[in-house]
PDB file as gemmi writes it, atoms N, CA and C in Angstrom:
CRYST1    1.000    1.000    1.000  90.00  90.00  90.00 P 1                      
ATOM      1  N   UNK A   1      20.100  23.713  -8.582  1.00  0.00           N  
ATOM      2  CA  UNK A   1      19.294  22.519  -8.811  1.00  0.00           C  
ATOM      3  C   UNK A   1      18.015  22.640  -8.004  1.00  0.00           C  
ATOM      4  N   UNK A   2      16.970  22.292  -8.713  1.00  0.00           N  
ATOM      5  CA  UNK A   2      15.238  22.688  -8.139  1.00  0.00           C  
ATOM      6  C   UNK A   2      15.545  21.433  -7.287  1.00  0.00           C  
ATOM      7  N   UNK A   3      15.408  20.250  -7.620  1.00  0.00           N  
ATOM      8  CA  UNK A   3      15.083  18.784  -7.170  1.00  0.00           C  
ATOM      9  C   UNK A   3      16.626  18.144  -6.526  1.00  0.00           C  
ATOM     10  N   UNK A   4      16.268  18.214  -4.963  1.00  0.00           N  
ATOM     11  CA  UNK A   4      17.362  17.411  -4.258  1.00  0.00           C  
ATOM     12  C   UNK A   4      17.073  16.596  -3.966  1.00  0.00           C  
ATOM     13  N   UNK A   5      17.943  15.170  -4.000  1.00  0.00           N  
ATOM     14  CA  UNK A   5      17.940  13.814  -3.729  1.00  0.00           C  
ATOM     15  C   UNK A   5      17.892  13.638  -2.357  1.00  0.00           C  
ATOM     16  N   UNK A   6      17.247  12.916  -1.077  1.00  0.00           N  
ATOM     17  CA  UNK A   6      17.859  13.342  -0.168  1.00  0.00           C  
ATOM     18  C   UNK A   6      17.788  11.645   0.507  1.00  0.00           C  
ATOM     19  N   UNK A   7      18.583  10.884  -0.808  1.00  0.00           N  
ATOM     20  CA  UNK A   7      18.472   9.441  -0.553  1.00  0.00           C  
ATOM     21  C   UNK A   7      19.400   9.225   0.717  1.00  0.00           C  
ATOM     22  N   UNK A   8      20.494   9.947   1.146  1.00  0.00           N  
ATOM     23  CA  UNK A   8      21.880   9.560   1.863  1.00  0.00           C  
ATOM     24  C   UNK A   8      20.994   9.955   3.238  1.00  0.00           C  
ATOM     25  N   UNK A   9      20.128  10.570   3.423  1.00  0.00           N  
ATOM     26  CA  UNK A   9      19.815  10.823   4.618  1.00  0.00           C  
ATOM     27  C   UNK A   9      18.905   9.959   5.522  1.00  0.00           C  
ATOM     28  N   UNK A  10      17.770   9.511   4.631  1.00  0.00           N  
ATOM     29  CA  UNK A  10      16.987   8.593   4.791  1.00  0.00           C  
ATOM     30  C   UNK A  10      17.899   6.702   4.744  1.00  0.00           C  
ATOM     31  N   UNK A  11      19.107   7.236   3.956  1.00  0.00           N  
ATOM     32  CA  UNK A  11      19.941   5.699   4.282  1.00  0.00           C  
ATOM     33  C   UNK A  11      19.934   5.394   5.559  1.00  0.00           C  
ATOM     34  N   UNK A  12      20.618   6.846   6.154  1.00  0.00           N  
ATOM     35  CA  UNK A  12      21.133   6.796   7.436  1.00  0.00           C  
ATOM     36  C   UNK A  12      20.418   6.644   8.598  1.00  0.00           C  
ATOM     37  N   UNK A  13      18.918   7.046   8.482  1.00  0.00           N  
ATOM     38  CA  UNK A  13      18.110   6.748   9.360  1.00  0.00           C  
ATOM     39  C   UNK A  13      17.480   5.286   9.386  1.00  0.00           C  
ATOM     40  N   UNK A  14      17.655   5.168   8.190  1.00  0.00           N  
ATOM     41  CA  UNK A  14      17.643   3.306   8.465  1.00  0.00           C  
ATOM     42  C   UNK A  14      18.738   2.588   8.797  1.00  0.00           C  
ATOM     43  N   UNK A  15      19.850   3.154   8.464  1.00  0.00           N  
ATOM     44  CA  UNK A  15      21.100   2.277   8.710  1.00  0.00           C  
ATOM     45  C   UNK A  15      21.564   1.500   7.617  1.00  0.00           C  
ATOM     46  N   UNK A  16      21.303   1.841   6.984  1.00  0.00           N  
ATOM     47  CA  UNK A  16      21.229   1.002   5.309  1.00  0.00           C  
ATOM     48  C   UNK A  16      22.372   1.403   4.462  1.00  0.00           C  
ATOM     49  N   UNK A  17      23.750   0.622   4.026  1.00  0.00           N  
ATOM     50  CA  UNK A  17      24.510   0.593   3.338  1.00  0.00           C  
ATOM     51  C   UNK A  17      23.960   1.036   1.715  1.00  0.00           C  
ATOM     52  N   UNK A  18      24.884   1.279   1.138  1.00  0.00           N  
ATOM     53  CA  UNK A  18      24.524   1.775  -0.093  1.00  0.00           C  
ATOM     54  C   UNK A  18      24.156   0.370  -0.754  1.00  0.00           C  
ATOM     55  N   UNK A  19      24.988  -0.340  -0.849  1.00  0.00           N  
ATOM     56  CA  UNK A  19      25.645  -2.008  -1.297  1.00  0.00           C  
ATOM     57  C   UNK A  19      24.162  -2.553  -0.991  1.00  0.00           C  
ATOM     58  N   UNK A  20      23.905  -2.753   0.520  1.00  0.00           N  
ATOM     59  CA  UNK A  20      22.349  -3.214   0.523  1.00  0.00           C  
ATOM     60  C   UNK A  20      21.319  -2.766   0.259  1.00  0.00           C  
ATOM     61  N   UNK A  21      21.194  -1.419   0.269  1.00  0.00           N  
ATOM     62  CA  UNK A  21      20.011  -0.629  -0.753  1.00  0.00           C  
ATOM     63  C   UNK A  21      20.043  -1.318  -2.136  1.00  0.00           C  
ATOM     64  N   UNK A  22      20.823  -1.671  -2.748  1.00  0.00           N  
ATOM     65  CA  UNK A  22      21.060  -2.001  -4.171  1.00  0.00           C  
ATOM     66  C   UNK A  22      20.933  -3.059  -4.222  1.00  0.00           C  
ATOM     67  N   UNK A  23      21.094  -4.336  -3.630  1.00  0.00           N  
ATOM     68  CA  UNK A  23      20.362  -5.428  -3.310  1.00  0.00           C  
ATOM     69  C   UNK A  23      18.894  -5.655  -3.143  1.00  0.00           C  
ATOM     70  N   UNK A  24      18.328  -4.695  -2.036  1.00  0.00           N  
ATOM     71  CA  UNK A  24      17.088  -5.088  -2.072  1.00  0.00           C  
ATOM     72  C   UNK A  24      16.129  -4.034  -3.450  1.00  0.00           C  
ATOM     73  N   UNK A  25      16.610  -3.270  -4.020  1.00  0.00           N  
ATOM     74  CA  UNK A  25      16.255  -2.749  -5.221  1.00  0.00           C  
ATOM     75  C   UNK A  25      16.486  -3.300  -6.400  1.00  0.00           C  
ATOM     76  N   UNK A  26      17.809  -4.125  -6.627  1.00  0.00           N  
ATOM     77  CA  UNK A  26      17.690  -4.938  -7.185  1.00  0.00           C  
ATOM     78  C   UNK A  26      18.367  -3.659  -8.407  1.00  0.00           C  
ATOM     79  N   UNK A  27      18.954  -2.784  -8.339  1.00  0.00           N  
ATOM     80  CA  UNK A  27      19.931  -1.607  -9.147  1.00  0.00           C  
ATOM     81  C   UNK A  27      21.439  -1.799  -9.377  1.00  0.00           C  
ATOM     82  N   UNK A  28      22.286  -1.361  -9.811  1.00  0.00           N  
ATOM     83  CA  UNK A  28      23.465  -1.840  -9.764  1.00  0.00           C  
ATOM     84  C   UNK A  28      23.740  -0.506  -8.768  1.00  0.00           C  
ATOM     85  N   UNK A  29      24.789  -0.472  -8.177  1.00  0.00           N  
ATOM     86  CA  UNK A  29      25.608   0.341  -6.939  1.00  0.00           C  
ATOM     87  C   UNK A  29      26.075   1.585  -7.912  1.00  0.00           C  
ATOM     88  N   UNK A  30      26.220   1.771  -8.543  1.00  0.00           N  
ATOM     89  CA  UNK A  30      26.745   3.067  -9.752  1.00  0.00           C  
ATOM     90  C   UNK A  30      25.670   3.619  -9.841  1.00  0.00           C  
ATOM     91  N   UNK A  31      24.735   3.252 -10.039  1.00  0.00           N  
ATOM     92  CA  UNK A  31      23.481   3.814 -11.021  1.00  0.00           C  
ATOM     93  C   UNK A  31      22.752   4.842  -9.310  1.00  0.00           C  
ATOM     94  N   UNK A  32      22.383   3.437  -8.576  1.00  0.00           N  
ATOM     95  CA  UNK A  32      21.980   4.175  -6.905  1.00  0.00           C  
ATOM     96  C   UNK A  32      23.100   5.590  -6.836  1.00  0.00           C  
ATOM     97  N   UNK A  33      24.327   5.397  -6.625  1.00  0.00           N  
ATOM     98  CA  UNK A  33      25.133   6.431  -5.794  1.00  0.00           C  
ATOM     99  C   UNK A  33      25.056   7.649  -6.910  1.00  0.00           C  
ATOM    100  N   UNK A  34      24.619   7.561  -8.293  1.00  0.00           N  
ATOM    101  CA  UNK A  34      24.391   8.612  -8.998  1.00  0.00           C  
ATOM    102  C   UNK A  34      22.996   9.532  -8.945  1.00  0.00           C  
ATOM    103  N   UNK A  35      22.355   8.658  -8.281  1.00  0.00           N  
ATOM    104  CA  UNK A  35      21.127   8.786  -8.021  1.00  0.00           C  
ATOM    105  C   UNK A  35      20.953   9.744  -6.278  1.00  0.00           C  
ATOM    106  N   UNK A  36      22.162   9.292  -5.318  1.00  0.00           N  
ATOM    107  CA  UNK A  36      22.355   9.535  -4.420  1.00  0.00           C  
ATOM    108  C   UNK A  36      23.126  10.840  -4.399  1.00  0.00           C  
ATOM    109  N   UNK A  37      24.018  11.131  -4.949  1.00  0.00           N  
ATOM    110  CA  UNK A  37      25.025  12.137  -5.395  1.00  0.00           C  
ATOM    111  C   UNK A  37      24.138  13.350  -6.033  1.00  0.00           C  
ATOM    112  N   UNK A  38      22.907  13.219  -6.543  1.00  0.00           N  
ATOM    113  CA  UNK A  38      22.450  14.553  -7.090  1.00  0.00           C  
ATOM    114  C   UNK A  38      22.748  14.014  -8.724  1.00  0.00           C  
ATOM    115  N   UNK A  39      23.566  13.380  -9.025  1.00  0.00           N  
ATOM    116  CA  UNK A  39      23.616  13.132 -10.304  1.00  0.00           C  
ATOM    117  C   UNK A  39      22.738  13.057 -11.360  1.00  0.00           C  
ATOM    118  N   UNK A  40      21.531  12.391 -10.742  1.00  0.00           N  
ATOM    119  CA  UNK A  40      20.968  11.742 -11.783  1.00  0.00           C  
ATOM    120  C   UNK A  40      20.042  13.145 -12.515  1.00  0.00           C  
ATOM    121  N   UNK A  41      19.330  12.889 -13.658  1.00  0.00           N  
ATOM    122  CA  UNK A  41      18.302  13.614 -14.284  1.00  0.00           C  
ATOM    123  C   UNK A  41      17.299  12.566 -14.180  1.00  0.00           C  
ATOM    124  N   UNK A  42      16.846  11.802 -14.194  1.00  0.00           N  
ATOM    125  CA  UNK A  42      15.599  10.968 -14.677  1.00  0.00           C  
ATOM    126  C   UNK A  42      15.721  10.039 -13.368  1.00  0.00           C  
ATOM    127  N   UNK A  43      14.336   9.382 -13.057  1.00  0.00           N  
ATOM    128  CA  UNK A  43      14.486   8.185 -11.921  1.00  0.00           C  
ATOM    129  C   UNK A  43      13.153   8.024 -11.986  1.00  0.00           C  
ATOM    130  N   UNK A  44      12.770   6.435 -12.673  1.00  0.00           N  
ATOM    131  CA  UNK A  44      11.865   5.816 -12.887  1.00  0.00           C  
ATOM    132  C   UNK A  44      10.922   5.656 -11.870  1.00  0.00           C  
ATOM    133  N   UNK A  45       9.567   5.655 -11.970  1.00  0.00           N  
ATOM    134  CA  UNK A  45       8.413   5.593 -10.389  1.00  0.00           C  
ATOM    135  C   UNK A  45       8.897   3.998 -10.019  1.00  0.00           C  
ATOM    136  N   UNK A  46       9.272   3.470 -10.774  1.00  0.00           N  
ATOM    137  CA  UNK A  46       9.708   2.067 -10.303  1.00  0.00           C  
ATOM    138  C   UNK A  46      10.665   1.622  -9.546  1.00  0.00           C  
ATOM    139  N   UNK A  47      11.609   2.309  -9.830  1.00  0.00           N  
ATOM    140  CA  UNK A  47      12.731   2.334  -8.730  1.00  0.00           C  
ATOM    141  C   UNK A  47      12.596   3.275  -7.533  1.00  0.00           C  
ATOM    142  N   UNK A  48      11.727   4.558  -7.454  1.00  0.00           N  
ATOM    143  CA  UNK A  48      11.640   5.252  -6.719  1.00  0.00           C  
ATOM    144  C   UNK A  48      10.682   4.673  -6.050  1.00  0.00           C  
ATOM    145  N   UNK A  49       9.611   3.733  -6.496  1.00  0.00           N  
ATOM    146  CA  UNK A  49       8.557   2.848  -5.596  1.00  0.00           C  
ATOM    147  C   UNK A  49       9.723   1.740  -4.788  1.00  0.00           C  
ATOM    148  N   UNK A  50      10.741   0.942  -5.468  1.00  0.00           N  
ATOM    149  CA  UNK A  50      11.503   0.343  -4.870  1.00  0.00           C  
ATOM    150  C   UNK A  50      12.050   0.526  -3.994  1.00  0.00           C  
ATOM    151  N   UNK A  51      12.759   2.083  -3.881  1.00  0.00           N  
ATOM    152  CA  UNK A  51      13.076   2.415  -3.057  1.00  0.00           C  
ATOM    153  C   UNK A  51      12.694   2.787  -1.867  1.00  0.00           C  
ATOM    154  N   UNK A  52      11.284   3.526  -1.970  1.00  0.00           N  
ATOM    155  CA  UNK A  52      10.606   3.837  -0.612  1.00  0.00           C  
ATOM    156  C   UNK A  52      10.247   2.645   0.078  1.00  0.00           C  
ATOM    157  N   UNK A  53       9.890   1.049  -0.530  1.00  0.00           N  
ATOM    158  CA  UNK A  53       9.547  -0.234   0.308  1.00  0.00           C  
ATOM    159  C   UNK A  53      10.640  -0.238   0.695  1.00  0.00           C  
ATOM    160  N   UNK A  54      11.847  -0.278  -0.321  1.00  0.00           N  
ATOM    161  CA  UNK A  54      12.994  -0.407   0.996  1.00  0.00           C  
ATOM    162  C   UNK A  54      13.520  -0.017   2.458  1.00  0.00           C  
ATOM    163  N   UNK A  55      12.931   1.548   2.000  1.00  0.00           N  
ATOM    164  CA  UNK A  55      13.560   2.118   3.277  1.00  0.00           C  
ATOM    165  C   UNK A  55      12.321   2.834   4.008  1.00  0.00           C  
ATOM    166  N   UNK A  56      11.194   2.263   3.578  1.00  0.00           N  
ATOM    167  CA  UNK A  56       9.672   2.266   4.337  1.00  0.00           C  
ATOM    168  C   UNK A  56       9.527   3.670   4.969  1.00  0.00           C  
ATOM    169  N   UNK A  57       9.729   4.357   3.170  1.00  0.00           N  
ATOM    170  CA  UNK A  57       9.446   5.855   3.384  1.00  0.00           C  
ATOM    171  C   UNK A  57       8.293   6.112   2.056  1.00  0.00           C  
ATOM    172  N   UNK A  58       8.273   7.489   2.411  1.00  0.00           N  
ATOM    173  CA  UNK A  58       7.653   8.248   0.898  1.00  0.00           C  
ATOM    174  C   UNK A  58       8.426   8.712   0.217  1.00  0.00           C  
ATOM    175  N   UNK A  59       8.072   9.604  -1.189  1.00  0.00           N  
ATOM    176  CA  UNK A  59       8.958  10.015  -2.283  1.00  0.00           C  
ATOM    177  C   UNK A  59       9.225  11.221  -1.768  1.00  0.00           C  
ATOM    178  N   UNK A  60       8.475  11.966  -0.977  1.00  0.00           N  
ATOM    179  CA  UNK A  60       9.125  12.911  -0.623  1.00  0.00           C  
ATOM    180  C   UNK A  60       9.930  13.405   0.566  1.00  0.00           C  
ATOM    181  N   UNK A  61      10.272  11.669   1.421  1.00  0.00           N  
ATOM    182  CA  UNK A  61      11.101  11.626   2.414  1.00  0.00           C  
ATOM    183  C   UNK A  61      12.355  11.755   1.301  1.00  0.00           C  
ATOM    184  N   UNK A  62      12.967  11.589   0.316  1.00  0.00           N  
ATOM    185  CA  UNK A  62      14.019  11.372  -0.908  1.00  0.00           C  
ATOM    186  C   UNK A  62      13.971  12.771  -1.587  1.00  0.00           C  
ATOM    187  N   UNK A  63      12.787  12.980  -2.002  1.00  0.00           N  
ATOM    188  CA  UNK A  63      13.153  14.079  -3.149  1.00  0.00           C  
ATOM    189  C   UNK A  63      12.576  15.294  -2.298  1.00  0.00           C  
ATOM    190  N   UNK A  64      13.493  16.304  -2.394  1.00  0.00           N  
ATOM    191  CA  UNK A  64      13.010  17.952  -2.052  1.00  0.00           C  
ATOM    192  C   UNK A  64      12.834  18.956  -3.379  1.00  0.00           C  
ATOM    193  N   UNK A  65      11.676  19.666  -3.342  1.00  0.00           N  
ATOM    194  CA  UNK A  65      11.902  21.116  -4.304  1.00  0.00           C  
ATOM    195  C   UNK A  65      12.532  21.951  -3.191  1.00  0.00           C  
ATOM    196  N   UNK A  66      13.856  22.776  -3.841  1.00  0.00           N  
ATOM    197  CA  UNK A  66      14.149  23.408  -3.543  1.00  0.00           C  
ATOM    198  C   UNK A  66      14.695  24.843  -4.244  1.00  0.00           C  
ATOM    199  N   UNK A  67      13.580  25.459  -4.514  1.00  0.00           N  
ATOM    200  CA  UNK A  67      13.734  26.951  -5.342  1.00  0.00           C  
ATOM    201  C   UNK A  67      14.967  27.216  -5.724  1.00  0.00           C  
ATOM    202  N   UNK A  68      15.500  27.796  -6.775  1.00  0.00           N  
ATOM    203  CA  UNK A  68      16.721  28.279  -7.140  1.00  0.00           C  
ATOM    204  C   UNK A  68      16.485  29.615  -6.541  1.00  0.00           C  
ATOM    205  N   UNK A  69      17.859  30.099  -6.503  1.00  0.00           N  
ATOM    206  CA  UNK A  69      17.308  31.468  -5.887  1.00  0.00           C  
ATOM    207  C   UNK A  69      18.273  32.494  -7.063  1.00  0.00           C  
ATOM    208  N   UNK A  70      17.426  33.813  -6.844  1.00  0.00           N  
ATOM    209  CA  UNK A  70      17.995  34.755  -8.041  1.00  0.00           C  
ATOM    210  C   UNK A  70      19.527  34.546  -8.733  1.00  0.00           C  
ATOM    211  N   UNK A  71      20.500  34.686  -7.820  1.00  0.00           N  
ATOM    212  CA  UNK A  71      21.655  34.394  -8.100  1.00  0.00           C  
ATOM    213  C   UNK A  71      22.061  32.834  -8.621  1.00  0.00           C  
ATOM    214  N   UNK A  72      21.313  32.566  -9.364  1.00  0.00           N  
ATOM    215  CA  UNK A  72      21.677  30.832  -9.699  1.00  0.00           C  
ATOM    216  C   UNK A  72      20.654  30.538 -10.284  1.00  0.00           C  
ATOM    217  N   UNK A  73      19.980  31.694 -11.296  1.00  0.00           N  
ATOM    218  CA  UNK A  73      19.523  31.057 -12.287  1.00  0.00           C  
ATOM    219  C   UNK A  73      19.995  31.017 -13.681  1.00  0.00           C  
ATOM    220  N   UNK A  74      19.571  30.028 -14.779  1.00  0.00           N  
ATOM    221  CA  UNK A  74      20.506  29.820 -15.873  1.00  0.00           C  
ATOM    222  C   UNK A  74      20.738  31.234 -16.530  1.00  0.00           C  
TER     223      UNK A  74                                                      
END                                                                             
């Protein structure tokens, strides 16, 4: 995977429950932890704007490129 989520880390430096991330985003708790998990494919600038006021970061405190490397490409 090129694009890592690196929402769980930035939770933690705020101290921020998953449950209340999703409150003040205003997301349902499934949709966040899929989002959190690496799961997701798609994530709207809207929620990803939501998210950084929440946790009074940038997009790329959350999202990393991280090169595939030879052995792990399709």
């Amino acid at each position: 995977m090129a694009i890592v989520v690196n929402l769980d880390v930035m939770m933690a430096r705020r101290k921020m429950s998953l449950g209340e991330l999703a409150k003040r985003v205003d997301i349902t708790m499934a949709n966040l932890s899929i989002l959190k998990n690496n799961k997701a494919r798609a994530v709207r600038f809207s929620t990803l704007e939501a998210i950084c006021r929440a946790l009074d970061c940038q997009p790329g405190d959350i999202l990393e490129f991280v090169p595939d490397t030879e052995g792990n490409l399709p």
